[in-house]
DRENKE-586423 format. One line per 10 residues: for each residue x, y, z of C-alpha. Coordinates in steps of 0.5 Angstrom, whole numbers, plus 500, padded with zeros to 3 digits. Example, Ala and Ser with C-alpha at 12.3 -4.5 7.8 and 13.67 -1.06 7.14 Angstrom:
% residues 2
525,491,516  527,498,514
This chain:
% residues 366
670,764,670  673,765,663  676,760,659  680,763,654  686,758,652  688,750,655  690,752,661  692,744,662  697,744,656  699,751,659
702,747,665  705,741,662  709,745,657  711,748,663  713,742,666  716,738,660  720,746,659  724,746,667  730,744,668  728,738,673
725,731,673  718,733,673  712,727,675  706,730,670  700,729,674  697,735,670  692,731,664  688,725,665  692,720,660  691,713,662
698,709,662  695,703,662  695,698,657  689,698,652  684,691,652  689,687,647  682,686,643  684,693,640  691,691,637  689,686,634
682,690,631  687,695,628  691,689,625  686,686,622  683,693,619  690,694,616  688,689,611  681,691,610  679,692,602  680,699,599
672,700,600  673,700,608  678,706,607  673,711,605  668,715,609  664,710,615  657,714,616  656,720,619  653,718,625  658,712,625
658,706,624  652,702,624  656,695,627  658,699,632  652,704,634  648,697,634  653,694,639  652,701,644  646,701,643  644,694,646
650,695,651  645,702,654  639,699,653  636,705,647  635,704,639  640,705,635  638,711,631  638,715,638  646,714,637  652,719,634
659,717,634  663,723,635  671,725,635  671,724,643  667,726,649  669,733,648  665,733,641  659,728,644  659,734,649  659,740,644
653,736,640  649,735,646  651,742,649  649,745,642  642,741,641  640,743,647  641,750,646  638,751,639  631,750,642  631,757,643
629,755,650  634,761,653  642,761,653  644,759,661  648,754,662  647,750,669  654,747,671  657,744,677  663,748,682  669,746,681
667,744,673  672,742,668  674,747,665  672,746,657  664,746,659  664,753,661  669,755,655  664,750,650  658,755,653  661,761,651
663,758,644  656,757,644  654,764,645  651,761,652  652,764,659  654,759,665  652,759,672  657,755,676  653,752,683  656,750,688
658,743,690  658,740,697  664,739,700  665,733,698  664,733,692  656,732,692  651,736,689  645,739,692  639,738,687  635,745,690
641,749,689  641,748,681  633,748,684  635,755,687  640,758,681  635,755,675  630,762,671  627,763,666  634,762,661  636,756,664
635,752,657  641,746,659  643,743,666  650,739,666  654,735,669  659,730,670  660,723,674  664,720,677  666,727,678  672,731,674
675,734,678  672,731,686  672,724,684  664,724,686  659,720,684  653,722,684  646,718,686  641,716,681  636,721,685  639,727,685
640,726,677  633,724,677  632,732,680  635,735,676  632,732,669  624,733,673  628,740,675  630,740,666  623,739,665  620,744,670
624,750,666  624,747,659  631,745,659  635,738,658  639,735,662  647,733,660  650,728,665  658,726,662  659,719,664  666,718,660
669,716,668  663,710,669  668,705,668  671,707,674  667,708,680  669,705,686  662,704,690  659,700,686  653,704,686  654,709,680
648,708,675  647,711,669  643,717,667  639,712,662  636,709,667  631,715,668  629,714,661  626,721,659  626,725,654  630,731,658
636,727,659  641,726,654  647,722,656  655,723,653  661,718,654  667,714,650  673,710,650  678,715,651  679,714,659  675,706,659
679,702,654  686,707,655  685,710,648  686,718,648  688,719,642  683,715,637  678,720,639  672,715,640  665,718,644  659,717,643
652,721,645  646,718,646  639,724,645  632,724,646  629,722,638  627,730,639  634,732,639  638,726,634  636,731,627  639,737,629
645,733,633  647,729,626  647,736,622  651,740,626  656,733,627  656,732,619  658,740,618  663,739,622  667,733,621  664,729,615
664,723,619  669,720,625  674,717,624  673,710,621  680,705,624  679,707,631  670,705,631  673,698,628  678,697,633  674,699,639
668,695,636  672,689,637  674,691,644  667,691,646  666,685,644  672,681,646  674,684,652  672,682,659  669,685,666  676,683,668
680,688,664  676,693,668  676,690,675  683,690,674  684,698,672  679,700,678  684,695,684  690,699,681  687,705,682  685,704,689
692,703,690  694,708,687  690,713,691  691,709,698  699,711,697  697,718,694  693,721,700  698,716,706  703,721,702  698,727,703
697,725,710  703,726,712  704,732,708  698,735,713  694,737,708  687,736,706  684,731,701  678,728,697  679,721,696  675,719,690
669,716,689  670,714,682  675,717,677  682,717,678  683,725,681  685,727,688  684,735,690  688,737,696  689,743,699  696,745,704
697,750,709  698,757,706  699,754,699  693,756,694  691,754,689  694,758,683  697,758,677  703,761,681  704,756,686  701,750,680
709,752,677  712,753,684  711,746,685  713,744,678  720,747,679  721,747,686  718,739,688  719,736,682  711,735,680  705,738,676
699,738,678  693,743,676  690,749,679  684,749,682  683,756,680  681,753,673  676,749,675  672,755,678  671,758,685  670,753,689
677,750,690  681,755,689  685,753,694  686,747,691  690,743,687  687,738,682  693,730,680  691,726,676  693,719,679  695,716,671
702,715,671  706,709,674  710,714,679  705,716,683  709,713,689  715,718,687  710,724,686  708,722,693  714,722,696  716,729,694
710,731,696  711,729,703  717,732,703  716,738,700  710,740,705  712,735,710
């Protein structure tokens, strides 16, 4: 598998070009409101002093680093604000193969996509190993799959694209897998505020130095476009991670820290709770549609992804555009997120018309 262009854009472009009403159902952008508290940490910071438009530190600020860290349990100083989860990923990514451990990368299948495309832009070979059909990794497989290169291991829950939610000892596997073969566990958890189990545990629980933990805001508070995330390293890893993100991006953007410190601070588990009963309901009209179109689904455990598969309609970019152009919605192809559900196709359950998207759908295959 090769990632050589954002497939994603490719077919929402597609989809904004038809000559019909199209659903986008392709990216996961939240169309929830963000937490009030935001709106008014941007407000207050437009009329801050000169002084707090200039560079924040590096690593982001201290304020808010200190906020996470006492959040997830850890000291600050192993904290790196970064431009989004995809870049906490890139630095994690790059920390752990800058140790010359080896140059394979251990990833789920179906994966999202830019994990393989960050690998190769890492020089790094990945290795996808197959989930369960549900969605669920079996630690031997990795076990199986693991040599002498596999320097990184990575994975992501709850699960883009199979909305799983992976158990506390299967990570607990695969990081005493990581420390056998000298390698470091990647666990993204940019989805941990939408499990709907009640059973989602973070990595840092396990409290070892093979682990390092990414996320951020962008999914969570409904804010894809201030590009906050942060990283949470072992100590060995914190110099080199900090290096790499100073050369690349000076700093992270000061405005959006500060909005989302006052966030954190004043927004209330309900927010959340809130979110998580409309995505429920959401995937219950979603896969009734599914149903009565005949076709084969996964009903997310966590995040806000449905993967279906319908009779004698693969999953490709080909059919990704058919559907576009012939039901009225954009979803994405399973093809891109590996060979595992390449008979399937990836929605998002992020916009306000999932019941009409559901409805043309059932029509469409029905």
């Amino acid at each position: 598998m090769r990632y050589d262009r954002p497939q994603f854009f490719h077919v929402m472009q597609y989809a904004q070009s038809a000559d019909r009403d199209v659903v986008d159902m392709v990216s996961g952008n939240p169309d929830w409101e963000p937490p009030a508290a935001l709106r008014s940490g941007l407000r207050e910071y437009a009329d801050a002093d000169p002084d707090a438009f200039q560079y924040p530190p590096s690593e982001g600020l201290l304020d808010l680093r200190e906020e996470i860290a006492a959040r997830r349990n850890v000291d600050a100083d192993r904290v790196v604000v970064t431009n989004g989860t995809g870049e906490a990923n890139y630095l994690a990514m790059a920390a752990a193969l800058d140790r010359d451990a080896g140059s394979e990368v251990l990833l789920t299948d179906p994966v999202y996509p830019y994990y393989p495309g960050k690998a190769e832009l890492l020089d790094a070979e990945p290795t996808l190993v197959a989930t369960e059909r549900d969605g669920s990794l079996d630690p031997a497989r990795f076990r199986e799959a693991a040599g002498e290169e596999t320097s990184l291991i990575l994975v992501n829950t709850p699960n883009n694209p199979t909305g799983a939610v992976y158990s506390r000892e299967s990570l607990r596997a695969l990081a005493d897998l990581a420390a056998e073969v000298d390698a470091t566990l990647v666990v993204d958890e940019v989805y941990d505020h939408f499990d709907f189990t009640g059973e989602f545990e973070s990595a840092l629980t396990l409290d070892s130095d093979r682990v390092v933990v990414t996320t951020g805001y962008s999914k969570s508070m409904a804010i894809t476009g201030f590009r906050v995330g942060y990283v949470v390293l072992p100590d060995h890893l914190v110099d080199t991670a900090k290096t790499r993100h100073m050369l690349v991006n000076v700093a992270t953007s000061r405005p959006p820290q500060v909005a989302v410190l006052e966030a954190l601070r004043e927004t209330d588990a309900d927010y959340y709770a809130d979110v998580r009963a409309m995505l429920r309901e959401r995937v219950e009209t979603f896969t009734d549609a599914l149903d009565a179109a005949g076709a084969e689904y996964t009903t997310p455990a966590g995040a806000f992804y449905v993967l279906a598969r319908f009779d004698d309609f693969s999953g490709t970019m080909a059919n990704a555009k058919r559907l576009i152009d012939e039901a009225g919605v954009a979803g994405m192809p399973g093809e891109t997120f590996g060979s595992a559900r390449d008979e399937w196709l990836r929605f998002a359950l992020v916009t306000p018309r999932v019941d009409e998207a559901a409805g043309r759908l059932a029509d469409y295959f029905g």
